[in-house]
N, C-alpha and C positions, 0 to 999 in steps of 0.2 A: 504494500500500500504506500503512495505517496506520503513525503510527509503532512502535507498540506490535508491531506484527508484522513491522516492519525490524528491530527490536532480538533477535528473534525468529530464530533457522534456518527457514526456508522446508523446505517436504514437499512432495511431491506423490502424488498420493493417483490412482491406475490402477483402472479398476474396468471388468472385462472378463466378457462377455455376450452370447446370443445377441441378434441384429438382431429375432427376434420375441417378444424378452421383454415383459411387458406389465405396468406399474406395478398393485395396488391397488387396487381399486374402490373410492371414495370419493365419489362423488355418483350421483344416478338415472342419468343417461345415460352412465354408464361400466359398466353393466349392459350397454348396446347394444356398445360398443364400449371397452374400456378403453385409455389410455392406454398411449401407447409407453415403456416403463421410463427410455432417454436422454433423451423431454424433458421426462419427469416428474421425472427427475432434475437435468438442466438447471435445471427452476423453481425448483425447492428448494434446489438448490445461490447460485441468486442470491437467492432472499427468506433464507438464510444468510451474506449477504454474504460469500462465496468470493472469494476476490480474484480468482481467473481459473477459469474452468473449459470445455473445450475437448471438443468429440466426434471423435475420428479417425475417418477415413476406411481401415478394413482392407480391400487389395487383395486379400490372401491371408492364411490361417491356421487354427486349429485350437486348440478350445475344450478342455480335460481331457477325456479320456473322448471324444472327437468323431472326423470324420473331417476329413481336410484340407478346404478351402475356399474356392475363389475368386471373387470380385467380379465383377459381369458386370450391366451398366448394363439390361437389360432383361428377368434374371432373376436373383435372388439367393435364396440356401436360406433357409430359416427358422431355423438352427441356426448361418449362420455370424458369423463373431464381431464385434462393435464395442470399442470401450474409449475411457471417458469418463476424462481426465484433469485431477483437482482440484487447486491449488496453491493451497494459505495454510500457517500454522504447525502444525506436527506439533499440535496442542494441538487447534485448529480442525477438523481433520482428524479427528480420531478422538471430537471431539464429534458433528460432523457423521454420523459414521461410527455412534454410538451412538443419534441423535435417527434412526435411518433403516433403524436393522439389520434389520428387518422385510424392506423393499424388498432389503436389501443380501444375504441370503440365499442369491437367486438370483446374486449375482457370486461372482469370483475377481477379490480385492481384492488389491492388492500397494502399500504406502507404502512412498515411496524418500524416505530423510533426505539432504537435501543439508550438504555443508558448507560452503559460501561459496555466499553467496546473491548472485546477481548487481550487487546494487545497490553493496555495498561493493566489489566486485572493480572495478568501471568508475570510481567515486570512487579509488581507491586507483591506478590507470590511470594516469587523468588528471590524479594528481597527482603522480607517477614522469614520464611524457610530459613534464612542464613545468619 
């Protein structure tokens, strides 16, 4: 992490959606077949320098408005849910969140403000430990 975004409270930024969401048509051959919405958001999330950004794997669950839903390695609904989670500075985050609202439409976004960001809790540890 930058230090500028150690000195910073850490976010994380949840952004939950069906598995057949589909990003954006942006070039000729996303006519034929458009992109999958998580790893259109994945890319964009790294050409953003995201500090971390992570796709869960939902075994089970149920979108707003949806029916319940579960995971099943050789057939999965079109409707049931994913959630891609982003972690940099609340700042970052709802920049990110503003440069993309177009795509973001289709989620149910949730940012959770953390208070003690990891890095200082493990510093501050290990030096009580010693």
């Amino acid at each position: 992490m930058t230090s500028k975004a150690s000195q910073q409270h850490i976010a994380a930024l949840r952004l939950y959606f069906p598995i057949a969401t589909k990003a954006k048509v942006t070039r000729f051959w996303h006519h034929l077949s458009a992109p999958a919405l998580a790893h259109h958001l994945l890319t964009v999330a790294k050409q953003a320098n995201i500090v971390q950004a992570m796709l869960h794997q939902v075994s089970s669950g149920y979108l707003p408005g949806e029916r319940m839903s579960h995971h099943h390695p050789e057939l999965t609904g079109m409707r049931h849910p994913q959630c891609l989670e982003l972690l940099d500075t609340e700042e970052r985050l709802r920049e990110f969140m503003h440069e993309h609202a177009e795509e973001l439409r289709k989620v149910h976004a949730v940012l959770f403000l953390c208070e003690l960001p990891l890095g200082r809790h493990r510093a501050a540890h290990a030096t009580h430990a010693s």
